[in-house]
Every structure is written in structure tokens, then in C-alpha cells.
N, CA, C and O atoms as a CHARMM CRD file, in Angstrom:
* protein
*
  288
    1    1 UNK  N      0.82900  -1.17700   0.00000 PROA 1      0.00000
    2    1 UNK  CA     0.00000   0.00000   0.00000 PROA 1      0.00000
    3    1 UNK  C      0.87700   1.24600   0.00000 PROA 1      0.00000
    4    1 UNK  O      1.57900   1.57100   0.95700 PROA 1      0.00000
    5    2 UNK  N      0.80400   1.78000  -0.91200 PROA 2      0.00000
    6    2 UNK  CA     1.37000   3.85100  -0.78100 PROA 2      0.00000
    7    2 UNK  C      0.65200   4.78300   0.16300 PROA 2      0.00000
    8    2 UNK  O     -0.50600   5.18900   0.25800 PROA 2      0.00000
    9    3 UNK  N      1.73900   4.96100   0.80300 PROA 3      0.00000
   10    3 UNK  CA     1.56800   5.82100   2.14300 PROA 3      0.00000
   11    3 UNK  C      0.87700   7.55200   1.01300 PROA 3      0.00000
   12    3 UNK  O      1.15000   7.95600  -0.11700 PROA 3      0.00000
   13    4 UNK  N      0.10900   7.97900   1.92600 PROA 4      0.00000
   14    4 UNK  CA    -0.40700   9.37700   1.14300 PROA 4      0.00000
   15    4 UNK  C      0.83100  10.72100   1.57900 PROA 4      0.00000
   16    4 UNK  O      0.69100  11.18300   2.71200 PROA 4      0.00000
   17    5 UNK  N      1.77300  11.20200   0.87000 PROA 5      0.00000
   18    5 UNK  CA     2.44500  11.98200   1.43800 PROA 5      0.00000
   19    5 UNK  C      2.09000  13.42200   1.08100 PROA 5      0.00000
   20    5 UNK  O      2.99100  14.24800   1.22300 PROA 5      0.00000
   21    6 UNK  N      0.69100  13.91300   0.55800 PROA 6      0.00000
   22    6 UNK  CA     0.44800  15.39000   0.97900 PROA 6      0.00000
   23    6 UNK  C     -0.81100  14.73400   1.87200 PROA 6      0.00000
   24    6 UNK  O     -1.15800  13.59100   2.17200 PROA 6      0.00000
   25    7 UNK  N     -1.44600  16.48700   2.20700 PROA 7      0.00000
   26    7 UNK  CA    -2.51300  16.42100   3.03400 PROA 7      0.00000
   27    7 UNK  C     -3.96100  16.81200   2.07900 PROA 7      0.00000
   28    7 UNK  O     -4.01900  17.35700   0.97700 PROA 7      0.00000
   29    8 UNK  N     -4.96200  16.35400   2.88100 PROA 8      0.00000
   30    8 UNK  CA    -5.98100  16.43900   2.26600 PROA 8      0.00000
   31    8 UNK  C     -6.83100  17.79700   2.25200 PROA 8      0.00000
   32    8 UNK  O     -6.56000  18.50600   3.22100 PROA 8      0.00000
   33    9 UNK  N     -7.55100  18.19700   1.60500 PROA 9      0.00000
   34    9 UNK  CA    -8.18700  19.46900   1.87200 PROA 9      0.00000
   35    9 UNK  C     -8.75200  19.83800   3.23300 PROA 9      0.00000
   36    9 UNK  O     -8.80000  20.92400   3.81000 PROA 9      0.00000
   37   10 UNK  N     -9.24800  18.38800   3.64800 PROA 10     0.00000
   38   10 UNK  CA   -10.02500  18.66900   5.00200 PROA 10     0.00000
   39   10 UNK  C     -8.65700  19.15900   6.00000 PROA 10     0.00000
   40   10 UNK  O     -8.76500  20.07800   6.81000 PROA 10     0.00000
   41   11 UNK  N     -7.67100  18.56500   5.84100 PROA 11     0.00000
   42   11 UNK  CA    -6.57700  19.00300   7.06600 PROA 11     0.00000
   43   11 UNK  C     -5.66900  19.96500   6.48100 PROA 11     0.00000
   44   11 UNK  O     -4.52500  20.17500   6.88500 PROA 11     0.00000
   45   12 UNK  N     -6.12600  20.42600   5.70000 PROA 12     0.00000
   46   12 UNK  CA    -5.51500  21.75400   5.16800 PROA 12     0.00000
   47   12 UNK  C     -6.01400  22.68300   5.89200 PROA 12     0.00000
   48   12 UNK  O     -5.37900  23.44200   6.62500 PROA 12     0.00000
   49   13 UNK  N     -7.98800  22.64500   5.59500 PROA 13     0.00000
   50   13 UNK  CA    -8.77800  23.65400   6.40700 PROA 13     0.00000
   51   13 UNK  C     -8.78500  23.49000   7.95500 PROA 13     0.00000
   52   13 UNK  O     -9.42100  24.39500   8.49700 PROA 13     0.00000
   53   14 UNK  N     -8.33700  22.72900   8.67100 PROA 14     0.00000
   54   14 UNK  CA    -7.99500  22.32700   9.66400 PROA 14     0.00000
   55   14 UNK  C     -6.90300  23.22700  10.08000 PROA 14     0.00000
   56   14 UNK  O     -7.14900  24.12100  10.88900 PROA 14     0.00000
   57   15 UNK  N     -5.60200  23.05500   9.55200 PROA 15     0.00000
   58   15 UNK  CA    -4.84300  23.86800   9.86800 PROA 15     0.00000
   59   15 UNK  C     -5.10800  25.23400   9.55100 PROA 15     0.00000
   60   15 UNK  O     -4.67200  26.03000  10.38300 PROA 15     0.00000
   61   16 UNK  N     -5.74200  25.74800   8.50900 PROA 16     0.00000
   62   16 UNK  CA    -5.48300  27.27800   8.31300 PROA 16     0.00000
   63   16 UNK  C     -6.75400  27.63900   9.52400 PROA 16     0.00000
   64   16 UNK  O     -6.80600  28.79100   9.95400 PROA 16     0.00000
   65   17 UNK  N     -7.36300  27.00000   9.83400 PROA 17     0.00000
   66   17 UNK  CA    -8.80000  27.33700  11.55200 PROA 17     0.00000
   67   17 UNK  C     -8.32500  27.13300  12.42400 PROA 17     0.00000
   68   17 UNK  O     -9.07600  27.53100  13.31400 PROA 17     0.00000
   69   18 UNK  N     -6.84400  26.42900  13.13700 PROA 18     0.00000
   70   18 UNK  CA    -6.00400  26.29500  13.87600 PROA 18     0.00000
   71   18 UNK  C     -4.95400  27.68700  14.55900 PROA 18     0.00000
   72   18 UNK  O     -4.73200  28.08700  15.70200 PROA 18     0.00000
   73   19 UNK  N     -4.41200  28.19100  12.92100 PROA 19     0.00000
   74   19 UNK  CA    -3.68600  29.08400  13.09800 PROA 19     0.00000
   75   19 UNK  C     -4.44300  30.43900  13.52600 PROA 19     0.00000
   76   19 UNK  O     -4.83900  31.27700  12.71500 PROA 19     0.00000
   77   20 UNK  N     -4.59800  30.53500  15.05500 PROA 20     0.00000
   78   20 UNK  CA    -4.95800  32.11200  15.00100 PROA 20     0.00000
   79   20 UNK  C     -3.69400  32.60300  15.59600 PROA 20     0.00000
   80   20 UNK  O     -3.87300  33.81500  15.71400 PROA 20     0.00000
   81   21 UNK  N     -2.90500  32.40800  15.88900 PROA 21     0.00000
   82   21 UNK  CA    -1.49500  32.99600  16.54100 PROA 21     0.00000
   83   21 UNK  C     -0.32100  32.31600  15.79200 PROA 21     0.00000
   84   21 UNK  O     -0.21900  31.11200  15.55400 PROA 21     0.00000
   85   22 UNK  N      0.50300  33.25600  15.48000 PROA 22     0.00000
   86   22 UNK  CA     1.86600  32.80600  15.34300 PROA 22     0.00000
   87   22 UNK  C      2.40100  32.15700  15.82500 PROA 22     0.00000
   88   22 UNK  O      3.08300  32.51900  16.78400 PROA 22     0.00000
   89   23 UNK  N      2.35400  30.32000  15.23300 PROA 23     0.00000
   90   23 UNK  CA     2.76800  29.19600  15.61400 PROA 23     0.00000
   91   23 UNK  C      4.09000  28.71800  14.88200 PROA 23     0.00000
   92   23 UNK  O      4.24200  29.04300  13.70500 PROA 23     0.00000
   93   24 UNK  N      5.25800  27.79800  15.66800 PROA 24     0.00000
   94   24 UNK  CA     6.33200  26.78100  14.85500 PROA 24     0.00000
   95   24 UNK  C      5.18700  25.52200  14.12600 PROA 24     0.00000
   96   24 UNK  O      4.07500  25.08600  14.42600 PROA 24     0.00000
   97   25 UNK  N      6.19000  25.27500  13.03300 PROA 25     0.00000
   98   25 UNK  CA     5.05600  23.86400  12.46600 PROA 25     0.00000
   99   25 UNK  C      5.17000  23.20700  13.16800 PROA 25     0.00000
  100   25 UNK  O      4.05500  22.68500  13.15300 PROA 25     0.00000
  101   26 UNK  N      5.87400  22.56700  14.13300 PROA 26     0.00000
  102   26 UNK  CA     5.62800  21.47500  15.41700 PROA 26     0.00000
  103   26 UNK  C      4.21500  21.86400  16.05100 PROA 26     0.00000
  104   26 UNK  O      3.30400  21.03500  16.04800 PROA 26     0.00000
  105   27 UNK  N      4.05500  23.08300  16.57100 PROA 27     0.00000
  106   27 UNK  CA     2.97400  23.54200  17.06800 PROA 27     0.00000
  107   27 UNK  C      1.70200  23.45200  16.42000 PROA 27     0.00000
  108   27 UNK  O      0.69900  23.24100  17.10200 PROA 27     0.00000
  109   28 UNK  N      1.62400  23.59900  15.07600 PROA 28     0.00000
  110   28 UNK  CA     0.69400  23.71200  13.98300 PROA 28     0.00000
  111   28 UNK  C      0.36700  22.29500  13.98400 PROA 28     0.00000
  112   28 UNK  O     -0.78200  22.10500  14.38200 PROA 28     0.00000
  113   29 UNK  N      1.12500  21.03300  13.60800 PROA 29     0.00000
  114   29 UNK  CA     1.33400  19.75300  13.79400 PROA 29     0.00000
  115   29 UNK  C      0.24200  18.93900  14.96400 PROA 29     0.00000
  116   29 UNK  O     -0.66500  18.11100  14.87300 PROA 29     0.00000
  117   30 UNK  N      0.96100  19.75800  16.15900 PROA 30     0.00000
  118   30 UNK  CA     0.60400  19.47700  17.51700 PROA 30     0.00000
  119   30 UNK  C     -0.99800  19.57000  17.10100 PROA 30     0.00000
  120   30 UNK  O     -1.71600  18.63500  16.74700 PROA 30     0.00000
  121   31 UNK  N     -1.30200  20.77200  17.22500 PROA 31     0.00000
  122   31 UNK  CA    -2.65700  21.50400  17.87400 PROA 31     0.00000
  123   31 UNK  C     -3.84200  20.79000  16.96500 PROA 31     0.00000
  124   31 UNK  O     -4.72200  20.03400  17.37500 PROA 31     0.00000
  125   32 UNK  N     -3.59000  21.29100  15.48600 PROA 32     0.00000
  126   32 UNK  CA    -4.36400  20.47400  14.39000 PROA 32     0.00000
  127   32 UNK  C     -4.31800  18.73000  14.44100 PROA 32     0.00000
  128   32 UNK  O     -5.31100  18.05100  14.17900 PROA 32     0.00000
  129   33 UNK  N     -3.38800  18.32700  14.70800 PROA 33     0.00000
  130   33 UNK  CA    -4.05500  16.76500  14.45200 PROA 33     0.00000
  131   33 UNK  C     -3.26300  16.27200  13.39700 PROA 33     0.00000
  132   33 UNK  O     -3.18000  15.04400  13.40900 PROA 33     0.00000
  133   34 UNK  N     -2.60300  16.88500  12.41100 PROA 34     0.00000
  134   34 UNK  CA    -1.88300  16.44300  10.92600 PROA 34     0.00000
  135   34 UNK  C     -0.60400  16.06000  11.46100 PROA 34     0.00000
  136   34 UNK  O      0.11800  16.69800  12.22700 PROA 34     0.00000
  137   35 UNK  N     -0.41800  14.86100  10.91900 PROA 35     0.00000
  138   35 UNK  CA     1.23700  14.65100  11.08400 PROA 35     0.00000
  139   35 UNK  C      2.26900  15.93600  10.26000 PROA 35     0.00000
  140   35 UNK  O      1.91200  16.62100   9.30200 PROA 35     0.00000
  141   36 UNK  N      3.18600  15.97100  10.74700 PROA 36     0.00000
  142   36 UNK  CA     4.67800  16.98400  10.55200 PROA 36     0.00000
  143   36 UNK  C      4.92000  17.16900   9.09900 PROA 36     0.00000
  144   36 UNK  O      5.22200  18.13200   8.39500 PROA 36     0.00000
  145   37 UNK  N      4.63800  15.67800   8.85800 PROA 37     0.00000
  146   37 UNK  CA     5.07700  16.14700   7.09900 PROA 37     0.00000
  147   37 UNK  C      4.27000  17.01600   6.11100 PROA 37     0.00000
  148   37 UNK  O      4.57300  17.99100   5.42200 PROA 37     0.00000
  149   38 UNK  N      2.53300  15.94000   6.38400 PROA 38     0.00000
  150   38 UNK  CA     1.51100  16.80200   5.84800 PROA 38     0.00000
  151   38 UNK  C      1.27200  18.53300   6.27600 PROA 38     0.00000
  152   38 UNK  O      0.67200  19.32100   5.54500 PROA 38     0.00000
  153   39 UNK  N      1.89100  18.89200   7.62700 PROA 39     0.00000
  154   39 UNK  CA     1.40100  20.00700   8.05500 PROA 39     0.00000
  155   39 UNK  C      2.47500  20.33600   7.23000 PROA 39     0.00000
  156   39 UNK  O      2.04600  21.23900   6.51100 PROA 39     0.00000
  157   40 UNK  N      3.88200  20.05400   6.87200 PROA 40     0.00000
  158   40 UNK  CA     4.32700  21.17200   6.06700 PROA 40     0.00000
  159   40 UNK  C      4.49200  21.71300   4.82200 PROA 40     0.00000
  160   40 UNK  O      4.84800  22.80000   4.36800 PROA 40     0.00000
  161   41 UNK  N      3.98000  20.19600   4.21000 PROA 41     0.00000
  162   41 UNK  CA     3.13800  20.30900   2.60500 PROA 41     0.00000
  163   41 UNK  C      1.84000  21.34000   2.55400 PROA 41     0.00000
  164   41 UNK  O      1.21900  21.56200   1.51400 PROA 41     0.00000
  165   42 UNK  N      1.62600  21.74700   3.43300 PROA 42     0.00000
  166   42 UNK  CA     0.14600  22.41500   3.68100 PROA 42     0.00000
  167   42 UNK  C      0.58700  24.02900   3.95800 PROA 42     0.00000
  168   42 UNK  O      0.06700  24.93300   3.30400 PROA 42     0.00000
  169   43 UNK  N      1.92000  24.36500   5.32700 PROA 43     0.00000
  170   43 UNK  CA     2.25400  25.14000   4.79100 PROA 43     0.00000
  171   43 UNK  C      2.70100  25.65600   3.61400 PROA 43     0.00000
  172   43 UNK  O      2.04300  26.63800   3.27000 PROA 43     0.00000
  173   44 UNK  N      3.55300  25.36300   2.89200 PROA 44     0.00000
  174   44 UNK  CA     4.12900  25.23200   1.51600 PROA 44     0.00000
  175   44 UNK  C      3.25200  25.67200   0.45400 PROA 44     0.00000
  176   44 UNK  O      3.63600  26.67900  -0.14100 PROA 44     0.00000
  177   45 UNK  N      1.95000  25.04800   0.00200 PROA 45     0.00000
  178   45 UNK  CA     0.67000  25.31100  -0.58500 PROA 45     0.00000
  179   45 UNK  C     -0.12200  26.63100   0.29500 PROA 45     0.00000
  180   45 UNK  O     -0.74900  27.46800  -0.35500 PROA 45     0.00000
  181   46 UNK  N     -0.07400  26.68400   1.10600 PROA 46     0.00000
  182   46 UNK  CA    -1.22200  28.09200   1.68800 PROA 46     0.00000
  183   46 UNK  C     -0.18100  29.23200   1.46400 PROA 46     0.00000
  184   46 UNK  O     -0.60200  30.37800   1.30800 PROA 46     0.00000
  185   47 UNK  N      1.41900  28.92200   1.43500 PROA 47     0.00000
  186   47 UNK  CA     2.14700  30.32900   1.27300 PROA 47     0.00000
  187   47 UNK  C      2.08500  30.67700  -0.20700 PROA 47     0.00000
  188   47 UNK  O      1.82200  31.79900  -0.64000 PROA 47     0.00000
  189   48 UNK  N      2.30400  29.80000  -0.80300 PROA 48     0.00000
  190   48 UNK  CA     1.79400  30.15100  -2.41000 PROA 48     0.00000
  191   48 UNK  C      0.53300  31.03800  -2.60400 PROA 48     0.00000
  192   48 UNK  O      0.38800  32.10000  -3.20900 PROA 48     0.00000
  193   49 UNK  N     -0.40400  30.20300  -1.84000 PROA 49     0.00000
  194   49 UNK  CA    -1.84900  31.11700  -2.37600 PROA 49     0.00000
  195   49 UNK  C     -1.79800  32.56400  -1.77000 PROA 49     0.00000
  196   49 UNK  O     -2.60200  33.48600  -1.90300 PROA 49     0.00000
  197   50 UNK  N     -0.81400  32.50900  -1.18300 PROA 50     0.00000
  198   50 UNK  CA    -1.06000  33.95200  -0.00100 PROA 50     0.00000
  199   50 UNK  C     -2.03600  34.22300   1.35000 PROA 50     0.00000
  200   50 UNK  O     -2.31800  35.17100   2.08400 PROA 50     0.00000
  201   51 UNK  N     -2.22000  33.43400   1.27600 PROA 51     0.00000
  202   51 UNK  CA    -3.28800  32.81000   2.70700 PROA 51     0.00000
  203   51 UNK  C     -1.83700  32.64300   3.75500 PROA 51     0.00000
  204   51 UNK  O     -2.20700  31.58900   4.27100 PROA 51     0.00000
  205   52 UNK  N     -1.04400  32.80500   4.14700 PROA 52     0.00000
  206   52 UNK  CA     0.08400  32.08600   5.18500 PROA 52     0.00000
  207   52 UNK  C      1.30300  32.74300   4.63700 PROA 52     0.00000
  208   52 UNK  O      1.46800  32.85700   3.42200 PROA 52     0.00000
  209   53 UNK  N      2.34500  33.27100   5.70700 PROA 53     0.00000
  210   53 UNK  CA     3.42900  33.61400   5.63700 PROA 53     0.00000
  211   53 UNK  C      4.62700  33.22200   7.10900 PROA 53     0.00000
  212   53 UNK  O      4.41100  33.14200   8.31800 PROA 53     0.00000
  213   54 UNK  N      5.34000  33.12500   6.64200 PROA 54     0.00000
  214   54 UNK  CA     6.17900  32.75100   8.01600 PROA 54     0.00000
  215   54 UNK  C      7.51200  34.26300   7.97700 PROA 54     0.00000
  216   54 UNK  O      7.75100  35.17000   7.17900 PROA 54     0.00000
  217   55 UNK  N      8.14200  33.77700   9.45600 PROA 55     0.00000
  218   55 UNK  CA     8.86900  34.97200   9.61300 PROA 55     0.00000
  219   55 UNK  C     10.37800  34.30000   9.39800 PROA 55     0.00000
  220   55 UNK  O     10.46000  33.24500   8.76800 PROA 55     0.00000
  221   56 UNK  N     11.46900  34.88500   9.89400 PROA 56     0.00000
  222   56 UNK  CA    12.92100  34.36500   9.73600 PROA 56     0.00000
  223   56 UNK  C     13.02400  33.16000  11.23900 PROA 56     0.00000
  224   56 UNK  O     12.37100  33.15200  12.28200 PROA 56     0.00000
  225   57 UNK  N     13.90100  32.43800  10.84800 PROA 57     0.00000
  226   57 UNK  CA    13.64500  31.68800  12.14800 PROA 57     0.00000
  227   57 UNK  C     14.70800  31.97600  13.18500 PROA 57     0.00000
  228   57 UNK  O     15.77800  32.54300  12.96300 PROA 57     0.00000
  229   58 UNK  N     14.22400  31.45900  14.48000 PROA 58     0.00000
  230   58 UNK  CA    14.20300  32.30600  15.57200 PROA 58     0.00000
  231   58 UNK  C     15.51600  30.90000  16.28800 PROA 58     0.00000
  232   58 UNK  O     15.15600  29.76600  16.60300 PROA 58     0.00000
  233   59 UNK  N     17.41100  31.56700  16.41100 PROA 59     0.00000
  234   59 UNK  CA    18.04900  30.37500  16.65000 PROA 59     0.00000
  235   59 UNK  C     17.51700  29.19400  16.52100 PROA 59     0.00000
  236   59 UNK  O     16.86600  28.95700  15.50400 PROA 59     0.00000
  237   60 UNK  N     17.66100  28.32500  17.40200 PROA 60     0.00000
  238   60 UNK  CA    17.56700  26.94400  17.44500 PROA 60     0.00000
  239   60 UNK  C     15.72000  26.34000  17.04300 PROA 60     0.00000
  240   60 UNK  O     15.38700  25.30900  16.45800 PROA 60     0.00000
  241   61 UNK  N     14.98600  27.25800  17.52700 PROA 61     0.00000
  242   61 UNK  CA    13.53200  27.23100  17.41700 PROA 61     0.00000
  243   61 UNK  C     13.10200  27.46400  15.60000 PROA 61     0.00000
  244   61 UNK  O     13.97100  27.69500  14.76000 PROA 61     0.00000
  245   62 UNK  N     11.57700  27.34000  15.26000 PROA 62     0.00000
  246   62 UNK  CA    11.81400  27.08500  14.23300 PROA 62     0.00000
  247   62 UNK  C     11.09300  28.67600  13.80700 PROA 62     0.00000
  248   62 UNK  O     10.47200  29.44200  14.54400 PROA 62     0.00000
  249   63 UNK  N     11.41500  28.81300  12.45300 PROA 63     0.00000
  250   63 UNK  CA    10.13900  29.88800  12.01000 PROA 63     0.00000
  251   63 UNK  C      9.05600  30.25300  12.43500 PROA 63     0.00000
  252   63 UNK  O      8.35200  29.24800  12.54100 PROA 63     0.00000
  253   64 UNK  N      8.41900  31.31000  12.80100 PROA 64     0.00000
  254   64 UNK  CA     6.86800  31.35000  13.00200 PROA 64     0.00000
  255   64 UNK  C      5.90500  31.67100  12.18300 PROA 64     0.00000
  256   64 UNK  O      6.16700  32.67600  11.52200 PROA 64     0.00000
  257   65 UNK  N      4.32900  30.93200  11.86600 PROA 65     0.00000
  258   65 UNK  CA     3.68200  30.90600  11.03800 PROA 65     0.00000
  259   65 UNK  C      2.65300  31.27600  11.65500 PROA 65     0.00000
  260   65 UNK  O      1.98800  30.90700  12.62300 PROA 65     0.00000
  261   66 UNK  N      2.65100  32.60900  10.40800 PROA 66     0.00000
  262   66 UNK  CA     1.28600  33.04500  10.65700 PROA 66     0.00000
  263   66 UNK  C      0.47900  33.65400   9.12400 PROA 66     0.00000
  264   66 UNK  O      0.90000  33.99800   8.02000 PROA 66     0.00000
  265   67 UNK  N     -0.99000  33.54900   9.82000 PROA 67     0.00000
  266   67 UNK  CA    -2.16800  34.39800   8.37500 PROA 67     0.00000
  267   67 UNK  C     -1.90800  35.39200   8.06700 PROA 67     0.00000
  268   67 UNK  O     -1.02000  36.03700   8.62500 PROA 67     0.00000
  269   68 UNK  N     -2.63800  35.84500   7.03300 PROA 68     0.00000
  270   68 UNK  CA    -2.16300  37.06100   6.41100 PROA 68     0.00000
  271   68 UNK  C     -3.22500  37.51500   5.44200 PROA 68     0.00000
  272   68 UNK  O     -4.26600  36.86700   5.33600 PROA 68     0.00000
  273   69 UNK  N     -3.04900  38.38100   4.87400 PROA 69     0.00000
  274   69 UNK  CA    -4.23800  39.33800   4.08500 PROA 69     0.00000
  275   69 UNK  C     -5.76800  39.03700   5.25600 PROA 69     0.00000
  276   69 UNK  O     -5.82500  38.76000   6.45400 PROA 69     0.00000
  277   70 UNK  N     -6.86100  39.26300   4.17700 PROA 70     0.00000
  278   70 UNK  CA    -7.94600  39.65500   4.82300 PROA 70     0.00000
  279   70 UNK  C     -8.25900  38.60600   5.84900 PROA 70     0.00000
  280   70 UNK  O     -8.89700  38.93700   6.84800 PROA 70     0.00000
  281   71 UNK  N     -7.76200  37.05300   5.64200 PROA 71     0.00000
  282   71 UNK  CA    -8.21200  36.39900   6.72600 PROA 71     0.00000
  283   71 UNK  C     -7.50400  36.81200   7.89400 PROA 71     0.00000
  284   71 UNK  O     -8.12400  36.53300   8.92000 PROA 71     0.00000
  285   72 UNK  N     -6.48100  37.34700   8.06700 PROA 72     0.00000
  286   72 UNK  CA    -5.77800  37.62300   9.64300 PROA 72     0.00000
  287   72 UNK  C     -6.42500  38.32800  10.32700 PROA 72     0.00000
  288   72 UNK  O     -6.04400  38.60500  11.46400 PROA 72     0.00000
């Protein structure tokens, strides 16, 4: 059987209803329910659309992700 390695729409919208604060994707991961990989295929796709932006990352800790345009 082939493992599914993006995420599905439903845990896409999952995560972008998750993010109301500037979260690390561990956190995003955590809170939503999506495993690590899918949550970051999901970031990846929402920064494209412009829905999601992250900042520079912070030493050892990771980037922070947050919404943007009219949904923030």
C-alpha cells in the first residue's frame, strides 16, 4: 500500500482554523491533528496562495507561522 504523502483538503482547512497565533510547524502539527510532514506540505501550498506567511527563524527554534491578508 502507498503511504499518502500530501494532506488532504479537510486538514488543510484544519490547519489554516487552527492558526490564530503565530505558531512553529511542530505547534501547527501538535494543535491540528496532521502529522509533521503533511502540516508542512500544507504550509508550503497556503504560502503560495497567499493565505500564510512565516517569519525568519528564531536560533535553534523554528520559524513562526502566521495568516495574512484579509483572513488575519
Amino acid at each position: 500500500m502507498m503511504s499518502r504523502r500530501y494532506p488532504t483538503a479537510e486538514e488543510v482547512e484544519r490547519i489554516l482554523w487552527d492558526l490564530e497565533r503565530p505558531m512553529t510547524l511542530r505547534a501547527i502539527s501538535r494543535v491540528s491533528g496532521v502529522r509533521y510532514d503533511r502540516a508542512r506540505y500544507a504550509m508550503i501550498s497556503l504560502r503560495y496562495q497567499g493565505l500564510v506567511a512565516h517569519g525568519p527563524r528564531r536560533g535553534n527554534k523554528g520559524a513562526l507561522w502566521y495568516r495574512r491578508g484579509r483572513y488575519a
